[in-house]
PyMOL Python script that loads the backbone (N, CA, C, O; Angstrom):
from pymol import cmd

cmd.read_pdbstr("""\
ATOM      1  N   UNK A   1     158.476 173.866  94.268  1.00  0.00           N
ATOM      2  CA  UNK A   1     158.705 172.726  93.417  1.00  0.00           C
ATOM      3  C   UNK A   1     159.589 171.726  94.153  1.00  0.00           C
ATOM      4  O   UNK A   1     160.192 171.993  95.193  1.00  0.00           O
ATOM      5  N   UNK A   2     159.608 170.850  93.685  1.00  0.00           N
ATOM      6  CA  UNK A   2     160.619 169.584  94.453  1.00  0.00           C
ATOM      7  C   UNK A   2     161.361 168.804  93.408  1.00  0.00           C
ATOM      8  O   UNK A   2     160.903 168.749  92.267  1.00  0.00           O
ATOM      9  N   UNK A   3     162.692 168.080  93.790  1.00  0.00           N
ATOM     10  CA  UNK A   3     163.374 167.336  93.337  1.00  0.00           C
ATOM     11  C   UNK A   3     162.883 165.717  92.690  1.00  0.00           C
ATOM     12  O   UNK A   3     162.771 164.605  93.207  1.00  0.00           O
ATOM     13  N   UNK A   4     162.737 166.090  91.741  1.00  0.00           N
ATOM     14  CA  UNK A   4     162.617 164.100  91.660  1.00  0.00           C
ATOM     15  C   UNK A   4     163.700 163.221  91.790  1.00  0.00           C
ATOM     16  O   UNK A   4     164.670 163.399  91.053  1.00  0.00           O
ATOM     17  N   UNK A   5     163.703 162.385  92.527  1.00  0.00           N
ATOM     18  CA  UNK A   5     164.852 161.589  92.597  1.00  0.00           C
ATOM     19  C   UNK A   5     164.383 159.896  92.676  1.00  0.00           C
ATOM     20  O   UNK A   5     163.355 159.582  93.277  1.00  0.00           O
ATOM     21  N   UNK A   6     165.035 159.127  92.172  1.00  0.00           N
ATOM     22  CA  UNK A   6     164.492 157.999  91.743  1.00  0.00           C
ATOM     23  C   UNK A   6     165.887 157.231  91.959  1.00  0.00           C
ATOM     24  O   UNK A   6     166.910 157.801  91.582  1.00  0.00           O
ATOM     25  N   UNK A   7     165.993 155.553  92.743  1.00  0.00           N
ATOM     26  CA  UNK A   7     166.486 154.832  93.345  1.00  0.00           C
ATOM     27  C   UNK A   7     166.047 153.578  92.069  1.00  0.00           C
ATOM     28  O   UNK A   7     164.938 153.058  91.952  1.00  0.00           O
ATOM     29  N   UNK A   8     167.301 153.303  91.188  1.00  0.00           N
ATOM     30  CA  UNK A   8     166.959 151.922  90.536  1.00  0.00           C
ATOM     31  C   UNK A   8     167.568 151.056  91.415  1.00  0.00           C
ATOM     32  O   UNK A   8     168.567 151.280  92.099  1.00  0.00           O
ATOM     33  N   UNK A   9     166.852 149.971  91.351  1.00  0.00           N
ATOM     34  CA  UNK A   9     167.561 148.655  92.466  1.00  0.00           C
ATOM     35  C   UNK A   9     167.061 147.446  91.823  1.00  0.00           C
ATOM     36  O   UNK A   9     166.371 147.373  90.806  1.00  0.00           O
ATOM     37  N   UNK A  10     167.571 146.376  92.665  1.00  0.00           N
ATOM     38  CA  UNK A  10     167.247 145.069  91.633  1.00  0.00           C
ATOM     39  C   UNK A  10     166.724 144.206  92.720  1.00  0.00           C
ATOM     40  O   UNK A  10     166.657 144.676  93.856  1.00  0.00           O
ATOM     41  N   UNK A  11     166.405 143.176  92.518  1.00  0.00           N
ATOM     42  CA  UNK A  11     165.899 142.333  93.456  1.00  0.00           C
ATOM     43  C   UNK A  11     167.246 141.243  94.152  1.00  0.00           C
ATOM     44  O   UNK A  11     168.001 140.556  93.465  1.00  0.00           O
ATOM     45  N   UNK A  12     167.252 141.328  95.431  1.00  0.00           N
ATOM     46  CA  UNK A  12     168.219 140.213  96.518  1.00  0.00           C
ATOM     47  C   UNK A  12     170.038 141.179  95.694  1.00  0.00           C
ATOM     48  O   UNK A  12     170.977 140.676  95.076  1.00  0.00           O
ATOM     49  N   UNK A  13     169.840 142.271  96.013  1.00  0.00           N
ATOM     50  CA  UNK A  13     171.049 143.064  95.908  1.00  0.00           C
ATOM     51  C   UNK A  13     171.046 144.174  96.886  1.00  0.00           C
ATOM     52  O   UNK A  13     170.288 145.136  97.016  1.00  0.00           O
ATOM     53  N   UNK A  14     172.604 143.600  97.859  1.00  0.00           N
ATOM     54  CA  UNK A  14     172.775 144.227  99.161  1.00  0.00           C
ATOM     55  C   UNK A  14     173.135 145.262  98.807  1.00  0.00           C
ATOM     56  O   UNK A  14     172.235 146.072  99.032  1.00  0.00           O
ATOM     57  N   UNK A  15     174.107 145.793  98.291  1.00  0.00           N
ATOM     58  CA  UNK A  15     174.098 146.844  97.855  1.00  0.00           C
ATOM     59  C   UNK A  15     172.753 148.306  97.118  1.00  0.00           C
ATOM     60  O   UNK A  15     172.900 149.504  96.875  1.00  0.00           O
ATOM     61  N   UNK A  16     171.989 147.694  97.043  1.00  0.00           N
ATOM     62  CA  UNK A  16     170.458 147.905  96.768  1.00  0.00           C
ATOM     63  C   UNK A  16     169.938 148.548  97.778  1.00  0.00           C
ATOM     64  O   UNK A  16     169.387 149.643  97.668  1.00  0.00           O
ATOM     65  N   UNK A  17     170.105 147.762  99.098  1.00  0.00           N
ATOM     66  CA  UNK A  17     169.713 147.507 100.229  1.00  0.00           C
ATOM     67  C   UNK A  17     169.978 148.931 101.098  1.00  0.00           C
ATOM     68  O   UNK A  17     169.273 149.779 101.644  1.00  0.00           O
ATOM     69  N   UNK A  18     171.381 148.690 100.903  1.00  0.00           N
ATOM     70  CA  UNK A  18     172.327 149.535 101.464  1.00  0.00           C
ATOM     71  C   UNK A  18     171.573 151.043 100.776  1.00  0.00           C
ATOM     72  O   UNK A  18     170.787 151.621 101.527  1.00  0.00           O
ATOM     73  N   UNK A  19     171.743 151.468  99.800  1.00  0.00           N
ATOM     74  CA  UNK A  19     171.018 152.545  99.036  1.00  0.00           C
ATOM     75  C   UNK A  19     169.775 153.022  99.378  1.00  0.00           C
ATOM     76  O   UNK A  19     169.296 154.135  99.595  1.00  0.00           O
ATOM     77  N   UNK A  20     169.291 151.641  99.365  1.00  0.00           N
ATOM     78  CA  UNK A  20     167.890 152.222  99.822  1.00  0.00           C
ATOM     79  C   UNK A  20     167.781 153.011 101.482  1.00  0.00           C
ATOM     80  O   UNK A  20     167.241 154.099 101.684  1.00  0.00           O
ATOM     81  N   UNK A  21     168.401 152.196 102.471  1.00  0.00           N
ATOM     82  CA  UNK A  21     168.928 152.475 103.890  1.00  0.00           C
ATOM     83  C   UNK A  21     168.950 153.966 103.576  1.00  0.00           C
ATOM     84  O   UNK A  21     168.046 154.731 103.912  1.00  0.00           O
ATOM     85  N   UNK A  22     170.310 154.412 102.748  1.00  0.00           N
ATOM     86  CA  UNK A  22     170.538 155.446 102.611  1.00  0.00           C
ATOM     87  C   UNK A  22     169.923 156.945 102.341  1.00  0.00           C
ATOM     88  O   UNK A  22     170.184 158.064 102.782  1.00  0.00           O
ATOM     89  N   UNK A  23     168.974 156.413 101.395  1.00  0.00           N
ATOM     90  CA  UNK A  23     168.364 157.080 100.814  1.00  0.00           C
ATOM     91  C   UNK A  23     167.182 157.460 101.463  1.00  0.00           C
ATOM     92  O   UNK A  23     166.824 158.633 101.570  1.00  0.00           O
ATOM     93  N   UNK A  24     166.495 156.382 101.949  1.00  0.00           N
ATOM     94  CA  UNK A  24     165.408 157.086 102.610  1.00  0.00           C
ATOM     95  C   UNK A  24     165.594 158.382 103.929  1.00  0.00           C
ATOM     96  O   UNK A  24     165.009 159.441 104.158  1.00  0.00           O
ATOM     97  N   UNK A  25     166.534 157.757 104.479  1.00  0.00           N
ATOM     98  CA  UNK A  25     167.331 158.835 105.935  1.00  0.00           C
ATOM     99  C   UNK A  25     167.995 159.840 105.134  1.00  0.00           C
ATOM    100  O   UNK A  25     167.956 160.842 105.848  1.00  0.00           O
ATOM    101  N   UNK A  26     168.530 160.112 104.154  1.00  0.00           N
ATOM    102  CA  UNK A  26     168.446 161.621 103.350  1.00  0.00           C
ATOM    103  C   UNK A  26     167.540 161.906 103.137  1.00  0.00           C
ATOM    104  O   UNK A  26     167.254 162.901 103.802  1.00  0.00           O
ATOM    105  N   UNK A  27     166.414 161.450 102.220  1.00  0.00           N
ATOM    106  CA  UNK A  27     165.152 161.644 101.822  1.00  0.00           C
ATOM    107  C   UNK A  27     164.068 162.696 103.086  1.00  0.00           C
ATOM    108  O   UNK A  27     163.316 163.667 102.999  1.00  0.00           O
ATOM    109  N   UNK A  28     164.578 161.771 104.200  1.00  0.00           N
ATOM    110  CA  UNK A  28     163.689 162.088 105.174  1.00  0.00           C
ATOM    111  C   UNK A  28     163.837 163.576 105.844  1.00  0.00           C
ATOM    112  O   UNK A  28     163.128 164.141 106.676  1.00  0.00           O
ATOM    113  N   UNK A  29     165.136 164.036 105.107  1.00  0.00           N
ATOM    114  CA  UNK A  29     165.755 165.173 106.204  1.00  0.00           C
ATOM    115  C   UNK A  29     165.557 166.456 105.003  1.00  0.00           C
ATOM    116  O   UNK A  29     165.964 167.604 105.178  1.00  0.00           O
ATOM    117  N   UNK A  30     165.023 166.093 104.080  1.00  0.00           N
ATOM    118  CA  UNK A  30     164.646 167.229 103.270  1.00  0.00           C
ATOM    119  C   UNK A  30     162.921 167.152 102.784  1.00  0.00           C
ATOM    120  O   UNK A  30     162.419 167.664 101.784  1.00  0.00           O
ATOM    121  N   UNK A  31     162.326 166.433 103.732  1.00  0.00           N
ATOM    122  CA  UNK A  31     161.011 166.585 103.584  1.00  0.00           C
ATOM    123  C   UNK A  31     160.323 166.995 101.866  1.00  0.00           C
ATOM    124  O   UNK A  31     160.917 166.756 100.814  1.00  0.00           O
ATOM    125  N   UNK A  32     159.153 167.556 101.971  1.00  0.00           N
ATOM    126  CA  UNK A  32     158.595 167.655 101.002  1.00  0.00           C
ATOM    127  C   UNK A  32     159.503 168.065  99.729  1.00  0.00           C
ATOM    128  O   UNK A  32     158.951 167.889  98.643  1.00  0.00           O
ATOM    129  N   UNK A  33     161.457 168.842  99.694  1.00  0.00           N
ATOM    130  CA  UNK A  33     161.327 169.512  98.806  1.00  0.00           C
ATOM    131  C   UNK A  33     161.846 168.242  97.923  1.00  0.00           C
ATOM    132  O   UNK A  33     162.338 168.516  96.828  1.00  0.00           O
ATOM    133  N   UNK A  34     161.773 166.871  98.316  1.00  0.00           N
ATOM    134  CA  UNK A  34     162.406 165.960  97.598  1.00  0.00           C
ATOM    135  C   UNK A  34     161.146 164.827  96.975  1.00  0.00           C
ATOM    136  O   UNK A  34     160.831 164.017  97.847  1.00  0.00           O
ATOM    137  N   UNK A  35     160.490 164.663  95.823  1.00  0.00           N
ATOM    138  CA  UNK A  35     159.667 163.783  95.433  1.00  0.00           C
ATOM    139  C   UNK A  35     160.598 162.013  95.250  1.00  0.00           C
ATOM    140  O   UNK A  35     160.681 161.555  94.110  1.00  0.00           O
ATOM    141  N   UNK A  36     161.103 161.343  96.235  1.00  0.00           N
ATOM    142  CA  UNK A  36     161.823 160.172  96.267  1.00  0.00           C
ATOM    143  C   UNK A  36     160.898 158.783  95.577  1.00  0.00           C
ATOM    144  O   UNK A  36     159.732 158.690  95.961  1.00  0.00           O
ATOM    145  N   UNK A  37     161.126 158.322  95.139  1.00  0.00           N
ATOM    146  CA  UNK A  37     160.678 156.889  94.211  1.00  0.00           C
ATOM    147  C   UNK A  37     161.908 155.529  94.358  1.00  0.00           C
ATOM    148  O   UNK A  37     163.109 155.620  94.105  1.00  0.00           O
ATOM    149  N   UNK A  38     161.180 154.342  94.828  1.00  0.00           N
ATOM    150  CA  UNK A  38     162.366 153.354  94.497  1.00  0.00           C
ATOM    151  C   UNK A  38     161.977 152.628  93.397  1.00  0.00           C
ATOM    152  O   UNK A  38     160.775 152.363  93.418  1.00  0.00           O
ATOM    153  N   UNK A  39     162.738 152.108  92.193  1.00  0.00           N
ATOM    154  CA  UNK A  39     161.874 151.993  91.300  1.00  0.00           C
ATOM    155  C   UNK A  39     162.799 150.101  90.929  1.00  0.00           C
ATOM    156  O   UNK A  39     164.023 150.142  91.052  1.00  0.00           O
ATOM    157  N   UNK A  40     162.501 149.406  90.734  1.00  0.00           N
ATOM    158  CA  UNK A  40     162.454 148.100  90.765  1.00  0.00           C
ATOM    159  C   UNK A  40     162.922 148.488  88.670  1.00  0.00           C
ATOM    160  O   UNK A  40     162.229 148.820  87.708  1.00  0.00           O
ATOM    161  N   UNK A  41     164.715 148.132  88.896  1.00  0.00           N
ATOM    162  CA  UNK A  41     164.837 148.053  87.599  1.00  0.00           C
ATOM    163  C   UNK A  41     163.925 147.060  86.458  1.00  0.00           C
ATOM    164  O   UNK A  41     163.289 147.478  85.490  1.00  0.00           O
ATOM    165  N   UNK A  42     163.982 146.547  86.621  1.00  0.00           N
ATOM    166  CA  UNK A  42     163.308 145.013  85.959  1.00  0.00           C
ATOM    167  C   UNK A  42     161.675 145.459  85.471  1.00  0.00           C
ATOM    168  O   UNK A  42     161.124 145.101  84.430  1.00  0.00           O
ATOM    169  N   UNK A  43     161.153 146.257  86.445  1.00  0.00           N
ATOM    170  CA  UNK A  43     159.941 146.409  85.964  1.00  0.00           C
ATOM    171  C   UNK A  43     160.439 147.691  85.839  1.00  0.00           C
ATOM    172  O   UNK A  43     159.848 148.228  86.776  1.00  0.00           O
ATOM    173  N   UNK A  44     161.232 148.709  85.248  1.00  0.00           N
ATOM    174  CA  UNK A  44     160.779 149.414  84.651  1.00  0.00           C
ATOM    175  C   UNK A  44     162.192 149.684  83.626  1.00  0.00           C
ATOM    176  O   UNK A  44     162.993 150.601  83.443  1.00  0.00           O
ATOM    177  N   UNK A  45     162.033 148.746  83.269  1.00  0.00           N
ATOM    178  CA  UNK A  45     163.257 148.662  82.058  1.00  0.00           C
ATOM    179  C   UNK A  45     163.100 149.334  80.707  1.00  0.00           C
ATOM    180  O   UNK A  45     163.855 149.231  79.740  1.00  0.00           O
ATOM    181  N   UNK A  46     162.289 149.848  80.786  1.00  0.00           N
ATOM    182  CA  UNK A  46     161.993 150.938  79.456  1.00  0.00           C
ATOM    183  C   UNK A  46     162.497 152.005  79.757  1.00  0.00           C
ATOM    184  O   UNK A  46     163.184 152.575  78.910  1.00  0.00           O
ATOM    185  N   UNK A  47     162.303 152.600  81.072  1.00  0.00           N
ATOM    186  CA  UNK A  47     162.676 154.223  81.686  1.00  0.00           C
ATOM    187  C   UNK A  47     164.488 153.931  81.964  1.00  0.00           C
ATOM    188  O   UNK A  47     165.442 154.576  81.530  1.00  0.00           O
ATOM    189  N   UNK A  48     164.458 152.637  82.904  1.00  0.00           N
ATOM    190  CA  UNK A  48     166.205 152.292  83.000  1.00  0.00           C
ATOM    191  C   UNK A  48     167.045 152.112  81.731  1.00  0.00           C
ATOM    192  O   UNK A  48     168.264 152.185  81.891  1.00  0.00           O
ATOM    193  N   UNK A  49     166.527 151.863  80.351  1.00  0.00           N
ATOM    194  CA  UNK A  49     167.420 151.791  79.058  1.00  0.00           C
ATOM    195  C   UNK A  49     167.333 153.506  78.451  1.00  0.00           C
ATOM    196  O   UNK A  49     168.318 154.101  78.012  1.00  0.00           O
ATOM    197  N   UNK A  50     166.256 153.963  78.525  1.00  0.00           N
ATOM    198  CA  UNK A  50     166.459 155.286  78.288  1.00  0.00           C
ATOM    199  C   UNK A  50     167.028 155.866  79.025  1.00  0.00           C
ATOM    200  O   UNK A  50     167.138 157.035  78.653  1.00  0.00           O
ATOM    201  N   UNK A  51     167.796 155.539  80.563  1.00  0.00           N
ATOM    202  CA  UNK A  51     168.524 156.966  80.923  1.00  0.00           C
ATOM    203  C   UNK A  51     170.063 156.136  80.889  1.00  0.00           C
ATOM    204  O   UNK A  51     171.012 156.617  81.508  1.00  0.00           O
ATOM    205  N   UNK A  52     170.191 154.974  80.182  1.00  0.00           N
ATOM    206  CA  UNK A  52     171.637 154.687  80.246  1.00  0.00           C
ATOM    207  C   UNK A  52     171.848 153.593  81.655  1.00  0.00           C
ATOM    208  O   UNK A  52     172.902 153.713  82.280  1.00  0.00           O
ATOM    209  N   UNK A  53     170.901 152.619  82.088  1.00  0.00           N
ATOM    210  CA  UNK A  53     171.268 152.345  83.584  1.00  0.00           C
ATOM    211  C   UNK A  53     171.582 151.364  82.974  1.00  0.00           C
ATOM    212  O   UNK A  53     170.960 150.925  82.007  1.00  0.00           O
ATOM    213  N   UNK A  54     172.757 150.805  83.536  1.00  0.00           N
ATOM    214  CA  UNK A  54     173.906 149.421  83.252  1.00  0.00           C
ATOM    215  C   UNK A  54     173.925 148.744  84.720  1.00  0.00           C
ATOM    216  O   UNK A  54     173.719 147.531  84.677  1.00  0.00           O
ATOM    217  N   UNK A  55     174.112 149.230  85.890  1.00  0.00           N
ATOM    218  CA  UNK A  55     174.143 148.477  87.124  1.00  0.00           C
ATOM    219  C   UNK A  55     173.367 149.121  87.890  1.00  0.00           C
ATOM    220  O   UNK A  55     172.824 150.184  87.590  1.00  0.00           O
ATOM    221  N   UNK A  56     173.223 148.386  89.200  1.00  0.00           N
ATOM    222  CA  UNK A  56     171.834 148.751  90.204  1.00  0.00           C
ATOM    223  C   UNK A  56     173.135 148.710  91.813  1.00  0.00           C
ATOM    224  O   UNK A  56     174.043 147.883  91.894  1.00  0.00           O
ATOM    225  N   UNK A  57     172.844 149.846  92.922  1.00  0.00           N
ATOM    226  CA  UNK A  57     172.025 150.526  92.649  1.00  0.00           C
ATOM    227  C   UNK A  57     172.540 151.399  91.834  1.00  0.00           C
ATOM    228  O   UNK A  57     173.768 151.416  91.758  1.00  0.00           O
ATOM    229  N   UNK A  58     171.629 152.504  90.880  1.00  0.00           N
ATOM    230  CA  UNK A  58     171.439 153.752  90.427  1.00  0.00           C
ATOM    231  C   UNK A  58     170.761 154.494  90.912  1.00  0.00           C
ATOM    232  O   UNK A  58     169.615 154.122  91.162  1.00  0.00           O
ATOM    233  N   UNK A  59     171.210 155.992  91.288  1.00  0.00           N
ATOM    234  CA  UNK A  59     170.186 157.037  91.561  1.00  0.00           C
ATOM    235  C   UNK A  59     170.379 157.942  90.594  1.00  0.00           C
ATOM    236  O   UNK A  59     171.492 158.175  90.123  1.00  0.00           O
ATOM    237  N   UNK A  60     169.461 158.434  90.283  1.00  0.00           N
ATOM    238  CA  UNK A  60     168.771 159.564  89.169  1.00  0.00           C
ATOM    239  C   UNK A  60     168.663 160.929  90.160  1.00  0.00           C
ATOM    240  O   UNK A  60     168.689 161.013  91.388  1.00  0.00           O
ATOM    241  N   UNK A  61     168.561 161.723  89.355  1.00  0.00           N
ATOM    242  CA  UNK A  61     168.354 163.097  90.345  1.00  0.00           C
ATOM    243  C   UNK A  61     167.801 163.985  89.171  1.00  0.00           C
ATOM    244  O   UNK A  61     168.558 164.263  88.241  1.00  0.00           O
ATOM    245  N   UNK A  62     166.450 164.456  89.185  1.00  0.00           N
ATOM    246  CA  UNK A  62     165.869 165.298  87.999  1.00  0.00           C
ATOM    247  C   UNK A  62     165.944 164.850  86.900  1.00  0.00           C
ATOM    248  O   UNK A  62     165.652 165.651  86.012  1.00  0.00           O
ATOM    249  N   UNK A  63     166.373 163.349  86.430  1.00  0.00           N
ATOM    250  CA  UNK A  63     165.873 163.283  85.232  1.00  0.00           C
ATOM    251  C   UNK A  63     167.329 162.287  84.946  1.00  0.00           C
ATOM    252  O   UNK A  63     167.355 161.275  84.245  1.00  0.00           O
ATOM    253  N   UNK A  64     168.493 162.892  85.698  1.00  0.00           N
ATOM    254  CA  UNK A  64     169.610 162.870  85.182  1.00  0.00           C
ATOM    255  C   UNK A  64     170.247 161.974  86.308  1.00  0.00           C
ATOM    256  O   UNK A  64     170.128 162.121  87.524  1.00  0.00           O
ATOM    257  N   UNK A  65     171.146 160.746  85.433  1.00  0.00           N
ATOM    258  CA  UNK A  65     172.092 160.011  86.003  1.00  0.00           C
ATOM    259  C   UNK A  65     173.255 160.465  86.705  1.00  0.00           C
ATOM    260  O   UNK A  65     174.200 160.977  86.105  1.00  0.00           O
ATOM    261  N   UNK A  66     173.224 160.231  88.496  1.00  0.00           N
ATOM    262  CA  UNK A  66     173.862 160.896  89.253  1.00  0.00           C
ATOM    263  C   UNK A  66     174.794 160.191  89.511  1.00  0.00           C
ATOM    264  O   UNK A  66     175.995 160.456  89.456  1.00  0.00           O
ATOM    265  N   UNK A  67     173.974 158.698  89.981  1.00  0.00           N
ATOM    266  CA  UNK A  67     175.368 157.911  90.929  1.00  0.00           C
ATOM    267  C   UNK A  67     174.869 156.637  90.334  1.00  0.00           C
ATOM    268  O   UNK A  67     173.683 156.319  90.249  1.00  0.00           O
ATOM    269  N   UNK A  68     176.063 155.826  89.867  1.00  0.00           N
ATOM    270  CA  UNK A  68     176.142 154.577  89.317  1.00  0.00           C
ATOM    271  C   UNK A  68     176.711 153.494  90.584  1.00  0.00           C
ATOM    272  O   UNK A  68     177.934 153.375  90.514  1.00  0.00           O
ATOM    273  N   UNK A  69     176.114 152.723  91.668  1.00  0.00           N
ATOM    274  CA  UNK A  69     176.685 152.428  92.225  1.00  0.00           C
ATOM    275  C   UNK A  69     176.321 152.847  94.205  1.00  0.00           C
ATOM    276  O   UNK A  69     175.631 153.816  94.521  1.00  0.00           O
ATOM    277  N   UNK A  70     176.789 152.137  94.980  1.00  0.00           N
ATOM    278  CA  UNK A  70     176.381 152.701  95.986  1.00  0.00           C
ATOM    279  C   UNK A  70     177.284 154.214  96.491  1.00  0.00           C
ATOM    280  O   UNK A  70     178.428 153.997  96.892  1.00  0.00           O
ATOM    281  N   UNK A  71     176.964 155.226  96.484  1.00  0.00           N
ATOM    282  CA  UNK A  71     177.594 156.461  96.844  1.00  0.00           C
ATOM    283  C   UNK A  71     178.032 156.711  98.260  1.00  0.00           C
ATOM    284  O   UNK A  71     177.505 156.162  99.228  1.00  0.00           O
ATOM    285  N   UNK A  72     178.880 157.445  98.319  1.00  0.00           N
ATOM    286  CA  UNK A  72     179.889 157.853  99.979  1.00  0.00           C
ATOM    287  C   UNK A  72     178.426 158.889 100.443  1.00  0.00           C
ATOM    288  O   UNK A  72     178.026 159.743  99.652  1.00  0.00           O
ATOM    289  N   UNK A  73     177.759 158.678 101.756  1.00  0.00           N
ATOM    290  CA  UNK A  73     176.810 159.419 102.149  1.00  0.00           C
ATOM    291  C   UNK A  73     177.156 160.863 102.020  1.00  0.00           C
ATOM    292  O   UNK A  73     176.327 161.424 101.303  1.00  0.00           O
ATOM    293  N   UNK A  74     177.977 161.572 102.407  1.00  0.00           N
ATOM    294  CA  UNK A  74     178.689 163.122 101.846  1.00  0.00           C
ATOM    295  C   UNK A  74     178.109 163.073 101.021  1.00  0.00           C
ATOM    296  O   UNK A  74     176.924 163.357 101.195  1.00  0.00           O
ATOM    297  N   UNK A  75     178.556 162.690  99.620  1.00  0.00           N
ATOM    298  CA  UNK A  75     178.641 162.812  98.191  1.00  0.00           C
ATOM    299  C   UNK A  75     177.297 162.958  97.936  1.00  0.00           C
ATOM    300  O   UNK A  75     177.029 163.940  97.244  1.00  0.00           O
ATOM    301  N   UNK A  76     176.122 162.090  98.384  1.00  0.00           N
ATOM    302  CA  UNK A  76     175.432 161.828  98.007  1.00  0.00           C
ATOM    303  C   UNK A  76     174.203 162.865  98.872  1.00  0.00           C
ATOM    304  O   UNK A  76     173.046 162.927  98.457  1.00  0.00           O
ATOM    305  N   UNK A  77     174.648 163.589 100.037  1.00  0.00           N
ATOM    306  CA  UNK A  77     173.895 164.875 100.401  1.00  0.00           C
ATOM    307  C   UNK A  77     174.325 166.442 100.204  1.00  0.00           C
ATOM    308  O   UNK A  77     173.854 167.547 100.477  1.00  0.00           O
ATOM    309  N   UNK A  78     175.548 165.874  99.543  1.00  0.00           N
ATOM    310  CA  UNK A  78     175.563 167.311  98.204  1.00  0.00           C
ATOM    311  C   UNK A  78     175.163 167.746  97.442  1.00  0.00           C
ATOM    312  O   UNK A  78     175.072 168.926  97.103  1.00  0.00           O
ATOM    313  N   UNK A  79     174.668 166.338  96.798  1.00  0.00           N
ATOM    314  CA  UNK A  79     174.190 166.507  95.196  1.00  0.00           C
ATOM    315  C   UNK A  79     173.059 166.817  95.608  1.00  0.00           C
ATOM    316  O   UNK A  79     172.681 167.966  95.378  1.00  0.00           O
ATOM    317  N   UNK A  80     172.224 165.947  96.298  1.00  0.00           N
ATOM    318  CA  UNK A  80     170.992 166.532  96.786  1.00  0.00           C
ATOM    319  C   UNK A  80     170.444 167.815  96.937  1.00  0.00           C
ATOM    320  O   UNK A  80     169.461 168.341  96.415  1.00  0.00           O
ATOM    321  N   UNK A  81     171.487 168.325  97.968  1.00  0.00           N
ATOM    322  CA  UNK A  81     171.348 169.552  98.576  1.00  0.00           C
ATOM    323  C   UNK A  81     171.857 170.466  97.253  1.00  0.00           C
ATOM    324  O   UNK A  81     171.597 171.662  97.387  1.00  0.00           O
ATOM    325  N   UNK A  82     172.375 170.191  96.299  1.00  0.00           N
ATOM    326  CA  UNK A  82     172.863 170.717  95.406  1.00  0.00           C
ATOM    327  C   UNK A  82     171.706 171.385  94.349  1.00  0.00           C
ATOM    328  O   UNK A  82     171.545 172.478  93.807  1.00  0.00           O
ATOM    329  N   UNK A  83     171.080 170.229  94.377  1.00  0.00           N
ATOM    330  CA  UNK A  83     169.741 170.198  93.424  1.00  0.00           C
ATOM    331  C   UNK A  83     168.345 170.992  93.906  1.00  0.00           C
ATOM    332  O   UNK A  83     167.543 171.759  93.373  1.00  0.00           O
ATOM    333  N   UNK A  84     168.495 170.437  95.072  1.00  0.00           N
ATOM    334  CA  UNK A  84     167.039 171.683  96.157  1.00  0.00           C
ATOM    335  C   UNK A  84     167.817 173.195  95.705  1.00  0.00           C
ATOM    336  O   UNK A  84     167.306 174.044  94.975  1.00  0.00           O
ATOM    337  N   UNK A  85     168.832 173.256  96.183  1.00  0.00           N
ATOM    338  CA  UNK A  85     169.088 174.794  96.251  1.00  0.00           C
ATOM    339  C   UNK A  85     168.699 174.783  94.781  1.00  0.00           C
ATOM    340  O   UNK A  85     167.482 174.969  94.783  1.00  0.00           O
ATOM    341  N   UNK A  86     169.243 174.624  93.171  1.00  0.00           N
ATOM    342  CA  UNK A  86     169.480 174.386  92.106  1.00  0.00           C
ATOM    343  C   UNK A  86     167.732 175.001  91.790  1.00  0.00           C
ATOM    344  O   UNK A  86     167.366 176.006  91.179  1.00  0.00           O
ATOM    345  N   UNK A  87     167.029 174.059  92.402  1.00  0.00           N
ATOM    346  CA  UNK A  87     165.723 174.508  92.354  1.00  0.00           C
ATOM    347  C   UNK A  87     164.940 175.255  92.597  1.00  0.00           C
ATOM    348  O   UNK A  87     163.854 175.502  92.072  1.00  0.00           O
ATOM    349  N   UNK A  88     166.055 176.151  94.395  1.00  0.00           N
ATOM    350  CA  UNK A  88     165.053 176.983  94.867  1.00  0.00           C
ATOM    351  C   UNK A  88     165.476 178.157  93.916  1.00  0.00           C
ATOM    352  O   UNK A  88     164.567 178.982  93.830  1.00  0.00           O
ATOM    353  N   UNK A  89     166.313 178.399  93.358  1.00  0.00           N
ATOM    354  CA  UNK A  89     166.995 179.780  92.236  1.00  0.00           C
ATOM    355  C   UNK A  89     166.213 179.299  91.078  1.00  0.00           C
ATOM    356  O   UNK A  89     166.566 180.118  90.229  1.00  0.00           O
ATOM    357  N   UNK A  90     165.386 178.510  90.491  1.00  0.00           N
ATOM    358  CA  UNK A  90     165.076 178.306  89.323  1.00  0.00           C
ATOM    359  C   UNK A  90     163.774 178.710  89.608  1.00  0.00           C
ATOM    360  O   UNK A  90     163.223 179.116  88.585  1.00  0.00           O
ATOM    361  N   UNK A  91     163.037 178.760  90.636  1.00  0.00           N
ATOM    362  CA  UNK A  91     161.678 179.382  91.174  1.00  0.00           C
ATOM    363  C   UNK A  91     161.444 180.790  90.987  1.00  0.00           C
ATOM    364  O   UNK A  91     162.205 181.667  91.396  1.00  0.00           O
ATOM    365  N   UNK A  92     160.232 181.011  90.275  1.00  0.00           N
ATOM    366  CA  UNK A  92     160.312 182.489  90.201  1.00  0.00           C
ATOM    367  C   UNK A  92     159.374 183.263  91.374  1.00  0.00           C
ATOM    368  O   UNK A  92     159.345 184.492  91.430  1.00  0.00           O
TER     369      UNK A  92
END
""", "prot")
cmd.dss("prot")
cmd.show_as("cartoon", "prot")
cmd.util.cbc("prot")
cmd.orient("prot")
């Protein structure tokens, strides 16, 4: 199984930018077990009011609001790595 993780961002926001940078070069270093999405708040403002998103960037991780904001790269390949493992024990 794999992680869903989902990148809200907004349009002409460096900080966005920056996230995204980020995210994909984590993304990339956990291959398949991570399903990654960047998802353009604005167009999907139905899914961003249902999970609570107030500022961009946001990353989601399984469903659930992780990081409000651009995150310290550490921080942000913990949780990750937090969640793969999280997943590989939830596998039967």
């Amino acid at each position: 199984m794999t992680v869903r993780v989902e990148l809200f961002h907004a349009p002409n926001c460096p900080r966005c930018e920056r996230a995204r940078i980020l995210m994909r070069e984590l993304a990339a270093g956990f291959g398949d077990r991570l399903d990654y999405r960047e998802r353009d708040v604005v167009a999907a403002l139905e899914d961003a009011a249902r999970l609570g998103i107030l500022a961009t960037p946001t990353i989601v991780i399984d469903g659930r609001l992780a990081f409000t904001g651009l995150p310290a790269k550490d921080s942000l390949q913990t949780a990750l790595q937090t969640a793969v493992e999280a997943e590989d024990r939830a596998e039967p």
